[in-house]
N, C-alpha and C positions, 0 to 999 in steps of 0.2 A: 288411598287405602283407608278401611273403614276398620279397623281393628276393632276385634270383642272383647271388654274392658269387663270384669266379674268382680266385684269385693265380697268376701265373707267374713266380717270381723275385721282382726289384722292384717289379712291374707287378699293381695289381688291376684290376679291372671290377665296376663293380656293376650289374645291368641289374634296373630295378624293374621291375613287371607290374601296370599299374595309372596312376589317378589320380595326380599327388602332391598334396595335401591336409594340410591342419591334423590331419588323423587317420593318412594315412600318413608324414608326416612322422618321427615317433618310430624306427620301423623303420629307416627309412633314414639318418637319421643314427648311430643305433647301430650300422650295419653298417658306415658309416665309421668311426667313434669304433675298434670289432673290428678293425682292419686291424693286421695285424703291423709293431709301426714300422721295420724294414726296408723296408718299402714306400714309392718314392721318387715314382710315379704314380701317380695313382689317375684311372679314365675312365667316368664315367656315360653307359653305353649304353641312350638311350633309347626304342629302337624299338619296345616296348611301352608306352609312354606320349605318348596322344593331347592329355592336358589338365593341364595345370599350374598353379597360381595362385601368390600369394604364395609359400606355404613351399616353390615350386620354386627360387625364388629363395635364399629364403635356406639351403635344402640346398645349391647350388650355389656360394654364395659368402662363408656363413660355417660349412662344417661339417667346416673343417678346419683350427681354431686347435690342437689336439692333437696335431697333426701338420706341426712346423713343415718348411716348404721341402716340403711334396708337392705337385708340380703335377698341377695338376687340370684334366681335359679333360671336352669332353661331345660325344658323337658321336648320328648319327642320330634328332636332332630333327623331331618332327613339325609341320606350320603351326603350331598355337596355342601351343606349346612356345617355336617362335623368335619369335612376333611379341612374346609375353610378355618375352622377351631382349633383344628389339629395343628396345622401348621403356621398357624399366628404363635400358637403354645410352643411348640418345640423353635421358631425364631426368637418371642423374646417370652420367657417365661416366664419374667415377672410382671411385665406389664398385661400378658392372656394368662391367669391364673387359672386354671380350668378346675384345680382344686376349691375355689369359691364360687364359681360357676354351674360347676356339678359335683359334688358335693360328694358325691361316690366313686370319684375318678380317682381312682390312685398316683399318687407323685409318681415322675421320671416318666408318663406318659408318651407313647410318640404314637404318629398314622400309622408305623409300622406296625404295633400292640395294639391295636381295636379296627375292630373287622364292624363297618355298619352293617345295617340288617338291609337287605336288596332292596 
């Protein structure tokens, strides 16, 4: 996987093109890992990616101990993407904080209260 890595200032984007998977995994955290530590946000744009499993999770929420204090966003989530969020968050919700994640989620969240877009 060939991830599109964008800096503006402080601000990066990384938008994968693809699965995330135990085999794309590798890519994508190196392209975080790459990020000039001037960079104070980092926002995984994933409008290209329909299917996530595990290592979407844990790219999303441990693949940025290198870079302490970068808040980490993810926008344009597709259904399997967020139900996979959804239900990490309602198992352990402090370790899938989806309140630092997205940042507009309102606390006590569950699959049951957010309807993805078809």
């Amino acid at each position: 996987m060939n991830p599109i890595v964008t800096t503006d200032g402080t601000r990066a984007r990384i938008t994968p093109r693809g699965e995330i998977d135990h085999d794309s995994l590798p890519p994508l955290t190196s392209a975080a890992r790459a990020l000039p530590p001037h960079v104070t946000e980092l926002q995984w744009d994933m409008h290209h990616t329909t299917f996530m499993d595990i290592a979407g999770l844990h790219l999303l929420f441990d693949s940025t101990p290198h870079h302490p204090g970068l808040r980490t966003t993810v926008v344009n989530l597709h259904p399997q993407p967020l139900r996979l969020l959804l239900l990490a968050a309602e198992t352990d919700p402090v370790s899938f904080d989806l309140t630092r994640l997205m940042p507009d989620t309102p606390s006590g969240i569950t699959p049951w209260t957010v309807h993805p877009c078809p």
